[in-house]
C-alpha positions as CSV (number, residue, x, y, z in Angstrom):
1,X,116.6,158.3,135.7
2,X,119.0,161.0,137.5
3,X,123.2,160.3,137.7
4,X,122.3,159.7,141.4
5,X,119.9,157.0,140.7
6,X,121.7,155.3,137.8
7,X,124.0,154.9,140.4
8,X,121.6,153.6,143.1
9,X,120.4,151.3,140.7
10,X,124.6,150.3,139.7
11,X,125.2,149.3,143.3
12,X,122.3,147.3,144.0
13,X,122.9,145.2,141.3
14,X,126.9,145.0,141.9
15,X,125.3,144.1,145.7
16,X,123.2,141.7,143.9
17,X,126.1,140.1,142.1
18,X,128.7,140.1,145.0
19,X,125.6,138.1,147.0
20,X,125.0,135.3,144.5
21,X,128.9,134.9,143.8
22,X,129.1,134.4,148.0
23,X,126.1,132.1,148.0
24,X,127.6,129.7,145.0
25,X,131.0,129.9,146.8
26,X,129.9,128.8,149.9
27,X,128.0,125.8,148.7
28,X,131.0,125.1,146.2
29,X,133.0,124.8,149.5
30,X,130.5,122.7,151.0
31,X,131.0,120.0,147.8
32,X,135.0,120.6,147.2
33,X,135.5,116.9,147.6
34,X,133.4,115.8,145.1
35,X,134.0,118.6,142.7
36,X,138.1,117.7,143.3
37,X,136.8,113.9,142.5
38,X,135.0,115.1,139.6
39,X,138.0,116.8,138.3
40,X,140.4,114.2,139.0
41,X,138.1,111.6,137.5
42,X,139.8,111.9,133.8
43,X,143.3,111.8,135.1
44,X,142.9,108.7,137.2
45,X,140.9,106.5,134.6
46,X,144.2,107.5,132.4
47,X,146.5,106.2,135.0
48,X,145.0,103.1,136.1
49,X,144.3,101.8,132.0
50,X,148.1,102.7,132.0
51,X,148.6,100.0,134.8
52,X,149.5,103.1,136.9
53,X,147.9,104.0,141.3
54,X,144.8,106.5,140.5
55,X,146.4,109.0,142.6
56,X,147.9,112.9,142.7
57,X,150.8,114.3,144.8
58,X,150.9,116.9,147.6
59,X,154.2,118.5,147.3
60,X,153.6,120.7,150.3
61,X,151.9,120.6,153.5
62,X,149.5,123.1,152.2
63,X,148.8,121.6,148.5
64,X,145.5,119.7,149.4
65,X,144.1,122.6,151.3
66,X,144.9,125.3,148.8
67,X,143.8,123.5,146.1
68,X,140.7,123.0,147.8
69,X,139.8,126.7,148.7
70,X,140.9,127.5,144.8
71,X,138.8,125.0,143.5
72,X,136.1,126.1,145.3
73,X,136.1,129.7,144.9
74,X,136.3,128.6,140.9
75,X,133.6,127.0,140.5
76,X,131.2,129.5,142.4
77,X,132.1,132.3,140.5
78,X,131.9,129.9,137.4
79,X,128.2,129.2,138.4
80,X,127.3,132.3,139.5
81,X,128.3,133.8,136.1
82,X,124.8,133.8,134.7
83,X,123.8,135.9,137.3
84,X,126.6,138.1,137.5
85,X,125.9,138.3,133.7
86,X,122.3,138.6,134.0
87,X,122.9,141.7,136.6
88,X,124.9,143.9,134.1
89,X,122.7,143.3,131.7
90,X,119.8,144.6,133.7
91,X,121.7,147.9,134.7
92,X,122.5,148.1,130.5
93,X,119.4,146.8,129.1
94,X,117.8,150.9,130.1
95,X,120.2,152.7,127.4
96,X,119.3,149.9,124.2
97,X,116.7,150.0,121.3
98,X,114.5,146.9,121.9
99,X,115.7,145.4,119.0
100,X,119.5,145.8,120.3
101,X,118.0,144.2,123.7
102,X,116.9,141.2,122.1
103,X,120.1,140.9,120.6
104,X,121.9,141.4,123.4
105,X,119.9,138.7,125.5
106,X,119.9,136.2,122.7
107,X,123.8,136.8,122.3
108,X,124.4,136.5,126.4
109,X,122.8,133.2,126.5
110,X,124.5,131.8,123.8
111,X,127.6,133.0,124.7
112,X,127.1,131.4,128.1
113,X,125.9,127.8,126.3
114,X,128.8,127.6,124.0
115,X,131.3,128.1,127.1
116,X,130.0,125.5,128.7
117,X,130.2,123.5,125.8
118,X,133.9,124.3,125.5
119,X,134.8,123.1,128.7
120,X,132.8,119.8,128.6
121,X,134.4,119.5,124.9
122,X,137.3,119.6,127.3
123,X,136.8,117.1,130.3
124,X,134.8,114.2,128.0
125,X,137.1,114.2,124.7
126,X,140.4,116.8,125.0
127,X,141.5,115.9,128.5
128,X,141.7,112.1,128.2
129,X,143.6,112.2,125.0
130,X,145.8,114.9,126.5
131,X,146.6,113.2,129.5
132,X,146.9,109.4,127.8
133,X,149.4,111.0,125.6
134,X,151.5,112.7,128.5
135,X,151.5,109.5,130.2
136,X,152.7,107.4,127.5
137,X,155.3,109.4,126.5
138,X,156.3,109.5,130.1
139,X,156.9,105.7,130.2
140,X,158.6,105.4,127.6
141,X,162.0,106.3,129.6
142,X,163.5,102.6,130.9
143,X,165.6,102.4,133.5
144,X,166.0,99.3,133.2
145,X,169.4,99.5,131.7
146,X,171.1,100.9,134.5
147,X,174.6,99.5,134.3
148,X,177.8,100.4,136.5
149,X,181.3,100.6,134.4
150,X,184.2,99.3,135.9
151,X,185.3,102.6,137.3
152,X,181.8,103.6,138.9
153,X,182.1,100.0,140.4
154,X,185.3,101.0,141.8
155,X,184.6,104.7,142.7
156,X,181.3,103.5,144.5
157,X,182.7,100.4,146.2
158,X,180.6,98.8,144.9
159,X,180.9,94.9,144.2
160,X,180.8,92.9,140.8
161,X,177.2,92.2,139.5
162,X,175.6,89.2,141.0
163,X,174.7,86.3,138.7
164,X,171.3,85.5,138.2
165,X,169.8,82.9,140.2
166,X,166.5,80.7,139.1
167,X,163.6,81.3,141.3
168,X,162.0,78.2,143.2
169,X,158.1,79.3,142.1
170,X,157.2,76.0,144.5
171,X,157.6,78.4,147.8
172,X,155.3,81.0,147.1
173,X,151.8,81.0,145.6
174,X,149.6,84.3,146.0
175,X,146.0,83.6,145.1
176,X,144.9,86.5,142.9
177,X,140.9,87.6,143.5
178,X,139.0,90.5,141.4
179,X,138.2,91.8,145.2
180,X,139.4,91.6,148.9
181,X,137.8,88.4,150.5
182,X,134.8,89.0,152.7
183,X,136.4,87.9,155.8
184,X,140.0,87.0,155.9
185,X,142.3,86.2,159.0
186,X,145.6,87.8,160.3
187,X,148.5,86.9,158.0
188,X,146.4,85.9,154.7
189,X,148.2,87.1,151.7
190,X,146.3,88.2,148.4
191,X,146.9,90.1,145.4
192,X,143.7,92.1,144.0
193,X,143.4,91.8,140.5
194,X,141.6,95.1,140.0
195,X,143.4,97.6,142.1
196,X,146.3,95.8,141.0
197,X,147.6,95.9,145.0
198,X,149.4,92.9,147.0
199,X,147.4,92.5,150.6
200,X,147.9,91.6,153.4
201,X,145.5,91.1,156.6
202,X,146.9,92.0,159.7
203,X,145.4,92.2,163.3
204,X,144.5,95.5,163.0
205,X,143.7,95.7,159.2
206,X,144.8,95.2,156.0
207,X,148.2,96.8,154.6
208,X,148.8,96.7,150.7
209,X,151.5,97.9,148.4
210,X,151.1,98.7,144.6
211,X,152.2,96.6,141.8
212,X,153.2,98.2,138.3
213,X,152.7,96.1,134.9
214,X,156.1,94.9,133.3
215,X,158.8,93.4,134.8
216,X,160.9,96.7,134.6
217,X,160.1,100.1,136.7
218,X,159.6,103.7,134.5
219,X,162.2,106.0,135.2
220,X,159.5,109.0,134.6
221,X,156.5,107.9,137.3
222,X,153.3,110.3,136.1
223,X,152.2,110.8,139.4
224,X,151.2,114.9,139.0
225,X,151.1,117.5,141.7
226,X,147.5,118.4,142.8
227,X,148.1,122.0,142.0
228,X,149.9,121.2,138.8
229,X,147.2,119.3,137.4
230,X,144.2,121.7,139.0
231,X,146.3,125.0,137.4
232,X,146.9,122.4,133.7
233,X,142.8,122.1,134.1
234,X,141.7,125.3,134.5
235,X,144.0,126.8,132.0
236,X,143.0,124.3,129.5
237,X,139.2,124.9,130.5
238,X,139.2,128.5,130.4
239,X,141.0,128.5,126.6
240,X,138.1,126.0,125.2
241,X,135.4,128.0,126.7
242,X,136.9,131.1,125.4
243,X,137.8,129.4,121.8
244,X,134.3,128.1,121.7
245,X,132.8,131.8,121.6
246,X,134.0,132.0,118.0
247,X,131.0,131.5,116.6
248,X,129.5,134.2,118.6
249,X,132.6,136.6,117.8
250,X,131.5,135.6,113.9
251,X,128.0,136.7,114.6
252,X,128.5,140.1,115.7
253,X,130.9,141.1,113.4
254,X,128.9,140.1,110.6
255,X,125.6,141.5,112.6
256,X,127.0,144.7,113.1
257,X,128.6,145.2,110.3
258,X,132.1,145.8,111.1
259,X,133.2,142.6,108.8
260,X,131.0,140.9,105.7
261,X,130.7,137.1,105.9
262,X,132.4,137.3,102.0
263,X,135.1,139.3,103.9
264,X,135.8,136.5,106.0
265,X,135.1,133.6,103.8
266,X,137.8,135.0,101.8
267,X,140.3,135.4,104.5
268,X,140.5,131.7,105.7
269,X,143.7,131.3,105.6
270,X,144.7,134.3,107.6
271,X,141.9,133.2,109.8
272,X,143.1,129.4,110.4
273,X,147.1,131.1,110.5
274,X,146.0,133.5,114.0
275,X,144.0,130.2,115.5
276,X,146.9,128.1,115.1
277,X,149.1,130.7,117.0
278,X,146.4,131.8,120.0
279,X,146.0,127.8,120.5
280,X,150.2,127.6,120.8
281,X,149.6,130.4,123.0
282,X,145.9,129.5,125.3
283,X,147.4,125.7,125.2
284,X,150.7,123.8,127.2
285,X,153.7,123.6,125.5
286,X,152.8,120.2,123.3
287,X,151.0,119.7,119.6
288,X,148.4,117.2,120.7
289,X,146.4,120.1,122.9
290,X,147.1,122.7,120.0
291,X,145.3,120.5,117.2
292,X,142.3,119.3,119.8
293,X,141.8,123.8,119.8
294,X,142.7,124.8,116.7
295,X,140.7,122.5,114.8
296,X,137.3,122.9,117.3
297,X,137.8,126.7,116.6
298,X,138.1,126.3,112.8
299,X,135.0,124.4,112.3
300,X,133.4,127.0,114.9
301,X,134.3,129.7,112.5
302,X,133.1,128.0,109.5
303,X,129.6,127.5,111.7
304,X,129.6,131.1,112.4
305,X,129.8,132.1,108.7
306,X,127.0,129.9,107.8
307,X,125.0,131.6,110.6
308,X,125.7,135.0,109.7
309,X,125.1,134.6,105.7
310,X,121.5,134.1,106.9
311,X,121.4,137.3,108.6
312,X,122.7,138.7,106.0
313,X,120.1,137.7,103.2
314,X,117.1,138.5,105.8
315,X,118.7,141.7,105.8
316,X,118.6,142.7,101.9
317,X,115.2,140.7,101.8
């Protein structure tokens, strides 16, 4: 092929790219709902076994929106990265042995299965674990000891603290049901055992308010911004897929030749020392999420070796 059609054939497959990228964006846009549910699946089974409202916070007009169109656009350039992928490697595929083709292809797709891997590792095992310790942590902060000193009760004007006074339980009584009743009239009074809401029916519907387990109220309430949590997601996503190529990494050095698997088994501890430090640096701030990285990419190295020795002793056979 001339320079004028390698370049033909460069754009048409750039064309190619740019199309499915718009095609899997679109129809990522159409499903942003359920893809934000899917998302905030992991963080609202966390909050409501914590006795917390399955809920996120929009701290600006435009948080919902935003995070919609950036969720969107994510995941179709996510799912179009096979064929992105798939296009370069056509317009590269021309200039390789067929044995370095085979590689290549071989190495693509499992370089594209262990990313995917990463960031399911992520969202079934990491995230809840991640997020349950967050949480906790959170409520352990009481305010429940809140008590003015004699000078604040002066400064503030405010008057002595009132003595405690037994409740008469014989005035109220709130039947508690595992769901709303099927039909219930105007000024009916209810407390639903598994949303953990008080209800009441009105004439035009019913109105509720949330109840929180304890008799005390957190002073930390882990209700997360939707763009916090969405940015904390992807970050965390994109690390695991990335630390789950290590066995691929492993592979090519070794198939190449650039490092010998005895080479590498015999620097494990300097090996182990740099994963440790790019998981402080791919992860939040916080030990839990550094362990749940470093140790996947570890064992992923050790895998790698394993893999490689056998290329290796084809080889010399």
């Amino acid at each position: 092929m001339s320079f004028g059609d390698h370049l033909d054939e460069l754009r048409r497959c750039l064309m190619l790219a740019l199309g499915g990228v718009a095609i899997t964006t679109v129809a990522a846009l159409a499903m942003g709902n359920h893809i934000l549910e899917f998302i905030f699946q992991p963080l609202w089974f966390v909050q409501q076994a914590n006795g917390l409202q399955p809920r996120v916070q929009a701290l600006s007009p435009i948080d919902g929106f935003a995070s919609y169109l950036k969720i969107g656009l994510m995941t179709g350039l996510i799912v179009a990265m096979p064929w992105v992928l798939y296009q370069v490697w056509r317009f590269v595929a021309s200039g390789l042995y067929e044995k370095e083709r085979r590689f290549a292809t071989r190495l693509t797709i499992a370089s594209t299965g262990l990313f995917a891997v990463g960031v399911l590792f992520l969202y079934y095992i990491v995230l809840p674990i991640v997020l349950q310790f967050f949480i906790t942590f959170n409520s352990r902060l009481d305010s429940s000891s809140v008590r003015a000193t004699a000078f604040q009760r002066l400064l503030t004007s405010e008057s002595p603290e009132p003595q405690p006074v037994a409740p008469d339980l014989d005035t109220l009584h709130v039947p508690v049901f595992d769901e709303d009743p099927a039909d219930p009239d105007a000024g009916e009074l209810w407390v639903n055992a598994q949303t953990r809401r008080l209800v009441l029916q009105t004439r035009t519907g019913p109105w509720s308010i949330p109840f929180e387990p304890g008799a005390t109220v957190h002073a930390v309430e882990s209700q997360f911004a939707i763009s916090a949590y969405i940015s904390f997601v992807l970050m965390l996503a994109l690390a695991f897929g990335i630390a789950f190529e290590t066995p691929v990494v492993v592979f090519f050095l070794a198939w190449t030749g650039l490092v010998t698997t005895a080479k590498m088994a015999s620097s494990r501890r300097h090996v182990l020392g740099g994963m440790v430090i790019m998981a402080a640096v791919m992860t939040p701030p916080d030990v839990v999420s550094q362990l749940l990285l470093a140790g996947p990419m570890y064992a992923l190295f050790e895998i790698g070796i394993c893999v490689a020795k056998v290329v290796e002793r084809r080889r010399v056979q």
